[in-house]
matplotlib code that plots the C-alpha trace (Angstrom):
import matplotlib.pyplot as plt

x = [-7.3, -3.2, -2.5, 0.0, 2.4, 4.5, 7.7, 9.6, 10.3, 9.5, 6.3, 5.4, 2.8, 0.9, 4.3, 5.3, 7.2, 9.1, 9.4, 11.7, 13.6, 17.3, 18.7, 17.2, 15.6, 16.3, 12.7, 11.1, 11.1, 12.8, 11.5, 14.1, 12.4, 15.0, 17.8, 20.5, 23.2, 22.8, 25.5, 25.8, 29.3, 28.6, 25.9, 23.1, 21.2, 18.1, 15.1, 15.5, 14.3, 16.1, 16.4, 13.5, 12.6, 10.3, 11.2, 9.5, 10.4, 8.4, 5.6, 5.3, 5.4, 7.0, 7.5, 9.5, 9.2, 11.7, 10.3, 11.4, 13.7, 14.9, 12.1, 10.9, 6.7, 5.8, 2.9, 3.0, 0.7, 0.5, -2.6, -5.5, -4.3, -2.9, -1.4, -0.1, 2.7, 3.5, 5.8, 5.4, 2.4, 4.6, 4.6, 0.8, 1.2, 4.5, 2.8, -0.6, 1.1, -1.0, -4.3, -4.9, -4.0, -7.0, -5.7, -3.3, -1.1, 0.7, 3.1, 2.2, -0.9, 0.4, -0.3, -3.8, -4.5, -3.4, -5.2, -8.8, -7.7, -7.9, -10.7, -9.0, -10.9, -10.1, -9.1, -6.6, -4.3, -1.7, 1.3, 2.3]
y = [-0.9, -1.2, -1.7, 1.0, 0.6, 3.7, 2.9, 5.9, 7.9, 4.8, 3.1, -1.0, -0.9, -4.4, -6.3, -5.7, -2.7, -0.7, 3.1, 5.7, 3.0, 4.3, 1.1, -1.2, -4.6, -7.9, -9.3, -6.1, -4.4, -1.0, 1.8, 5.3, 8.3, 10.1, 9.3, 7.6, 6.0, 5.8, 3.0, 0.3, -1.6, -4.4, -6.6, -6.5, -8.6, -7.0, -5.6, -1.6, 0.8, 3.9, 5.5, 5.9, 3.5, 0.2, -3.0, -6.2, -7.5, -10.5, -10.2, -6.5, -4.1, -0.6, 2.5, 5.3, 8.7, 11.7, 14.7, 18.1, 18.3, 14.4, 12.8, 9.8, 9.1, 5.6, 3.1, 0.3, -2.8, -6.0, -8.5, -6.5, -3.1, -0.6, 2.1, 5.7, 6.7, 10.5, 13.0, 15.7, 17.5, 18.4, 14.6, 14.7, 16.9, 15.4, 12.0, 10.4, 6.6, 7.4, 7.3, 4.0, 4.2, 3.6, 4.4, 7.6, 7.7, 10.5, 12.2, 16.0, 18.6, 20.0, 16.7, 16.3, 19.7, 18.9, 15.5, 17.4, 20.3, 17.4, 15.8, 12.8, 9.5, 7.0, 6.5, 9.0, 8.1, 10.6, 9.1, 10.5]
z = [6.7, 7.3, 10.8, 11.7, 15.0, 16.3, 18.1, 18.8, 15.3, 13.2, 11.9, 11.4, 8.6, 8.5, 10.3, 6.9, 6.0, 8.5, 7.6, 9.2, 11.4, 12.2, 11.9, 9.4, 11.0, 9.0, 9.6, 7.6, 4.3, 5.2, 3.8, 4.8, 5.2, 2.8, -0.1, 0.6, -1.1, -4.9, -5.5, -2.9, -3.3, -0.5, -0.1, 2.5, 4.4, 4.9, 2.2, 1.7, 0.0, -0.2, -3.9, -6.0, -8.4, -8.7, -6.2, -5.7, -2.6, -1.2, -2.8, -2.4, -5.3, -4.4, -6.2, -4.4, -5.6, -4.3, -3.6, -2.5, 0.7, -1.0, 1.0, -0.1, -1.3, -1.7, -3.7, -1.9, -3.5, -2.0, -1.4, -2.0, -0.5, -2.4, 0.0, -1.1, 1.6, 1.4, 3.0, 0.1, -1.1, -4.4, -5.3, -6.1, -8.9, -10.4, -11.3, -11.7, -10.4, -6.8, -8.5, -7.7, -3.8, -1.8, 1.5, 2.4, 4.8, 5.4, 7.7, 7.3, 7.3, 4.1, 2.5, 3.5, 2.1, -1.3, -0.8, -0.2, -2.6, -5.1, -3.6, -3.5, -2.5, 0.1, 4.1, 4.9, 8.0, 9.6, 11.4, 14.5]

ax = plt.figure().add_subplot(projection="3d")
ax.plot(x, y, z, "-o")
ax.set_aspect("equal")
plt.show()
């Protein structure tokens, strides 16, 4: 089971990835709530994950999907956990990548009903 910390409007997943921070923190991979930038002409120095696309950053395999209202739907697969992060209930029915998630964390009720209108398998965690 990930280990989920809430500080403030953000959440520490597994002292691992940080999703929703305001300011990105070096000692995390980032993970923004919504799109940002799709060109970046400086470098950084810290692990984010803002566009959608596949990253492997430190071990950690991530695909980012956009769904409506640009938010942003993550696979996360690392170790032995394979972790479906979702802010939008359309994203279940645009691709069959979360198949393989076996725990479900999301951040709204509309979610979890598509998740048990599809009967879908696995611990389901909402972040508040």
């Amino acid at each position: 089971m990930t280990t989920i910390t809430a500080i403030n409007d953000w959440f520490l997943l597994d002292k691992k990835l940080l999703f929703g921070a305001s300011q990105p923190e070096n000692n995390y991979i980032n993970l923004a709530k919504t799109i940002w930038e799709d060109m970046r002409y400086q470098k950084i120095d810290y692990a984010l994950v803002d566009y959608p696309g596949e990253y492997d950053i430190q071990d950690v395999t991530i695909q980012c999907f956009l769904g409506k209202n640009d938010l942003l739907n993550y696979l996360i697969v690392y170790g032995n956990k394979r972790i479906a992060l979702l802010q939008s209930p359309d994203i279940l029915e645009s691709t069959s990548d979360f198949a393989i998630a076996q725990e479900w964390i999301y951040t709204d009720d509309s979610v979890l009903a598509k998740l048990e209108q599809l009967e879908v398998e696995g611990e389901r965690i909402k972040l508040q």
